[in-house]
N, C-alpha and C positions, 0 to 999 in steps of 0.2 A: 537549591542547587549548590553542589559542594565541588568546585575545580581544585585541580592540585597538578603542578605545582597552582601556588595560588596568584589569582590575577584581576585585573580589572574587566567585568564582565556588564557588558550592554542589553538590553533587552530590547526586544522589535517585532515588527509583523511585517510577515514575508508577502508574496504578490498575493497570494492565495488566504492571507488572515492566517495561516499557522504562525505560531508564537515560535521564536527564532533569539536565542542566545550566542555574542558572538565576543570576540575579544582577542588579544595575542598574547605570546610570550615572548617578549626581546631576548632573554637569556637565555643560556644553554642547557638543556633538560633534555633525561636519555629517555621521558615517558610523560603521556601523558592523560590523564582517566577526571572521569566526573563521578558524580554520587547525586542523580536526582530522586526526594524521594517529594511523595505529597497522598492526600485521603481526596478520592474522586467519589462524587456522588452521580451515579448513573440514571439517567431519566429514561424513560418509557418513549418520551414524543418522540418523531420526526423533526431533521431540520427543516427548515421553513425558506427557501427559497423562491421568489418569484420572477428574477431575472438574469438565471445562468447564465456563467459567460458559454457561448458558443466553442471556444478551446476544449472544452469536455467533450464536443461533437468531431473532433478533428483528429485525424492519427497523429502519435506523437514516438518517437525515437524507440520505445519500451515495446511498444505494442501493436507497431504495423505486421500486419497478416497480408501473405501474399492475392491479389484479387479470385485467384481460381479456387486456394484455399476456402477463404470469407465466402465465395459461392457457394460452394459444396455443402459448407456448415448452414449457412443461411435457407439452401433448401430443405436443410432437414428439420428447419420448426415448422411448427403450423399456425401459430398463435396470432392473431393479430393486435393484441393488446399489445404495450410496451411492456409491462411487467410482467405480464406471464411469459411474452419472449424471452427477457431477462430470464424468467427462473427457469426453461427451459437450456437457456445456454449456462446456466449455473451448473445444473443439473447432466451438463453435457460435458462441463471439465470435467466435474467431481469425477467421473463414471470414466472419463477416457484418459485425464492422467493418475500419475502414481510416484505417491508421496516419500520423496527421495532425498530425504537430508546431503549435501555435498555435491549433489548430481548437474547444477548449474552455479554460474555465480552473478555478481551483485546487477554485471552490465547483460545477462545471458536476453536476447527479447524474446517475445511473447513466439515469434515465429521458429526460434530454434529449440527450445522447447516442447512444443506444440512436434515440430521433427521425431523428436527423440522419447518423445510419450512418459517423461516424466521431468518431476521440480520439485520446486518447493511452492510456499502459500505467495510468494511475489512471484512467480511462474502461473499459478492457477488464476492469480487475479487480471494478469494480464493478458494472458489468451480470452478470458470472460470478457473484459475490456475491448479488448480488439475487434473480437466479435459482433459486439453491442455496437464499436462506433460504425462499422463497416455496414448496418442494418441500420444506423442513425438512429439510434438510441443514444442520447444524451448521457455520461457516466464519468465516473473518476474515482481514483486509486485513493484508497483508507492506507493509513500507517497506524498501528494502533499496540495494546495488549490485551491480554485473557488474562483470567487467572490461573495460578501456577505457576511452574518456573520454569525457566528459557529464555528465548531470546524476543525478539518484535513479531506483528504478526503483519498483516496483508489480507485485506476483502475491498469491497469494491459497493461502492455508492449510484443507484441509477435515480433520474430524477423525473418525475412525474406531477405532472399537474399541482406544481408548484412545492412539493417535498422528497428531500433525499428520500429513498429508500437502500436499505442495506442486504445484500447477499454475499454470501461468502462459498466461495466454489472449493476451497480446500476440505472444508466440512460437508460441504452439500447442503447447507442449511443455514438463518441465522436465526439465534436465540442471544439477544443483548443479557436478559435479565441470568438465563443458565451459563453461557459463556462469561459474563462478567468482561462485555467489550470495551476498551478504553481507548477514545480517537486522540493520535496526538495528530497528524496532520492529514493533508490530502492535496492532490495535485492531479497531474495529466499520468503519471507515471510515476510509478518509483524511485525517479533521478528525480522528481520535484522536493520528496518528503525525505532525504534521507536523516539515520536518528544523531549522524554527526558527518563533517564535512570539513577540511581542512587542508594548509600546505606547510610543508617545511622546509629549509634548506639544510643543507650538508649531507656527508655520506653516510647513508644508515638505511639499513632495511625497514620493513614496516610490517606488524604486525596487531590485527582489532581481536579483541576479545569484548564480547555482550553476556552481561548477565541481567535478565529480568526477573522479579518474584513479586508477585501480584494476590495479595491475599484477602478475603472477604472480610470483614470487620463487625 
């Protein structure tokens, strides 16, 4: 991890076990960027969870759906497993939004989107989310990348008889090994994992720019 300007930087785990780098700058600087880079090796397994917290069962700020909506959606599966419901309402964003670079932003929730019939891959994950909790299916928000280049991605983790499992509603599909998925955190929502977080003082506008490039080795 390369900050600039340069500074004293801490390392930590956040409520959720995401690894969480934090630190300040006392002095005056008209900018501020990181450089993280590192070789991730991808595994095949599931995670392994045997006593989620209940918070994953709960709406949370991102991703509450109005109750008549979540009816409507909820009668149109037929599944009674948890995970083929899951893949059902995967299979139900992919199909009914459309994939809109600019068309929402970072605080946009699951239900004004879900309105407007398109987002991005933090739109699709949340409306699946939403879905799921309102049918009590236990789940929670991936922050992660692919390979290639861009920006962050967004899918969404459901957890069964004791292992995440992963889908991703912006592809309609998930393949860890052909996407080349890389989890950097997870939480209740999008506000939990963001890929940076900060305040400053004095007069100045603000502007984020994300570059990511994710290549196979």
């Amino acid at each position: 991890m390369t900050i600039f300007p340069v500074t004293s930087v801490s390392e930590n785990k956040d409520f959720f076990g995401s690894s969480v780098f934090y630190g300040r700058i006392p002095s005056y600087h008209d900018k501020f960027g990181y450089i993280s880079t590192g070789i991730v090796q991808i595994e095949d397994s599931l995670e392994a969870d045997s006593n989620p917290s209940v918070i994953y069962r709960m709406p949370s700020r991102m991703t509450e759906l109005p109750d008549k909506t979540a009816k409507e959606l909820e009668n149109m599966l037929q599944s009674e497993s948890p995970l083929q419901a899951a893949k059902e309402v995967c299979d139900y964003v992919h199909g009914k939004m459309e994939y809109v670079p600019g068309s929402t932003g970072v605080m946009t929730t699951a239900s004004e989107a879900l309105s407007q019939g398109k987002g991005v891959c933090q739109d699709f994950a949340h409306i699946m989310i939403g879905i799921c909790r309102k049918m009590g299916i236990l789940c929670r928000y991936v922050c992660g990348l692919v390979c290639g280049e861009g920006e962050t991605h967004a899918w969404v983790e459901v957890w069964h008889e004791g292992l995440w499992y992963p889908f991703d509603p912006t592809a309609g599909s998930f393949d860890a090994e052909a996407g080349g998925y890389i989890k950097i955190a997870h939480g209740r929502d999008a506000y939990d994992c963001p890929v940076n977080r900060g305040v400053f003082t004095g007069a100045s506008s603000e502007q984020t720019e994300t570059k990511v490039v994710v290549e196979k080795i």
